[in-house]
C-alpha positions in Angstrom: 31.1 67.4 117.7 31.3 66.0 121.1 30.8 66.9 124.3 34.3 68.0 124.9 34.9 70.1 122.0 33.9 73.2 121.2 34.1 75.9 117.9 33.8 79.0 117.5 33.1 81.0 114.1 34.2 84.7 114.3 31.3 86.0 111.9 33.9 89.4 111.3 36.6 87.8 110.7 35.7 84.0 108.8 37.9 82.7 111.0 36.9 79.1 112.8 38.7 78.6 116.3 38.8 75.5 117.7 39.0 73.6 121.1 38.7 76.0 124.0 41.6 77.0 125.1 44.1 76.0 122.2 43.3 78.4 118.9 43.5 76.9 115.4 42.4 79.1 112.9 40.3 78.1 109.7 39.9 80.5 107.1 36.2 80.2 106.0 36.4 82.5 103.0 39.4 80.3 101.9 38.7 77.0 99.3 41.0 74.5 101.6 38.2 74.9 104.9 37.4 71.0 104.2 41.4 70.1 104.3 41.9 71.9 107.4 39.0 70.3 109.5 40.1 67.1 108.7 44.0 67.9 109.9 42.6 69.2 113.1 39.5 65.9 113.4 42.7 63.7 113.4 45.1 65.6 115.6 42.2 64.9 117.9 41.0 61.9 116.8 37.5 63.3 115.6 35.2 61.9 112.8 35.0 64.2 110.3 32.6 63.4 107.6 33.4 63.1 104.2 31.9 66.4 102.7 31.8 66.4 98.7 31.7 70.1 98.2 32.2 72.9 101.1 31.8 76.4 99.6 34.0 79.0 101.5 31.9 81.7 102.7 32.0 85.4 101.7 32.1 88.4 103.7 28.6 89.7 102.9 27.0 85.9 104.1 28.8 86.3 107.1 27.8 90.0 107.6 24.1 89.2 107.7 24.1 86.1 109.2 26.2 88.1 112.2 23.1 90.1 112.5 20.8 87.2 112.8 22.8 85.5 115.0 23.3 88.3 117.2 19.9 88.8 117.9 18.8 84.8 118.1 21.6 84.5 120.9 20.2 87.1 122.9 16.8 86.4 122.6 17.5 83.0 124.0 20.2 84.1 126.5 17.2 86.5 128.0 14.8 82.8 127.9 17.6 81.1 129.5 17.6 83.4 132.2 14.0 82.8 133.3 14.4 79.2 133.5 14.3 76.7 136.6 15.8 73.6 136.7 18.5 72.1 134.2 18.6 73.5 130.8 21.8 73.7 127.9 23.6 76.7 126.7 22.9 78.2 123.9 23.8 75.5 120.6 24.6 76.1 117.1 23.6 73.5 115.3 25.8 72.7 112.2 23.0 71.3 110.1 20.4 74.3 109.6 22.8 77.2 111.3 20.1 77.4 114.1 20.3 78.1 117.5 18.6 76.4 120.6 18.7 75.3 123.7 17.3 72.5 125.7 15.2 72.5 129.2 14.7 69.3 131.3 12.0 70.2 133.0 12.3 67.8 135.8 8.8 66.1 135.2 8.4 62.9 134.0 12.0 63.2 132.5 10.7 65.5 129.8 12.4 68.5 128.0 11.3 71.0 126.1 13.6 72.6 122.9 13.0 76.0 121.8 15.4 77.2 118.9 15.6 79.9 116.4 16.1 79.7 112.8 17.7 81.5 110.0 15.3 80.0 107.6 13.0 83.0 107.4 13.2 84.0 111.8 10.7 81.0 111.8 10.6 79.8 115.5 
């Protein structure tokens, strides 16, 4: 969101926390996820976009996307670990649900993303 901010989705419990060290929790299986986001975006002055339709998730989603995401993060932890240099954490992006992380490899101010996708465990 930015570079400040951080969230966290517990895939057992559909619950969204929220900026570090202070908790707020959004249901995710509840229809008022969109109403919530916004009250916490202007408690801390963040842009939340307009969104015409959120659908709340349901407990079987989140069950196999906990597997997937279990095993994406620890694949790329392991890559992580091999790395030289500067390189990111692990990311979720909020667009395609993927994960990745970025390595700037120092040469000619390159970098190199590798990520992993839920869209079929394409690469």
């Amino acid at each position: 969101m930015n570079n400040t901010t951080e969230i966290k989705i517990n895939l057992v419990t559909g619950d969204l926390y929220f900026h570090n060290e202070k908790g707020y929790i959004v249901y995710l299986t509840r229809e008022d996820i969109y109403d919530r986001l916004k009250d916490i975006g202007i408690k801390y002055n963040i842009n939340i976009p307009q969104i015409s339709s959120l659908t709340n998730l349901n407990t079987t989603d989140l069950d196999d996307y906990l597997a997937f995401a279990t095993k994406a993060n620890r694949s790329l932890e392991l890559f992580r670990m091999k790395l030289i240099g500067h390189f990111t954490q692990v990311h979720l992006s909020p667009d395609g649900f993927d994960f990745s992380i970025e390595w700037f490899t120092d040469k000619n101010e390159k970098q190199i993303g590798v990520g992993i996708s839920p869209r079929r465990g394409t690469l």
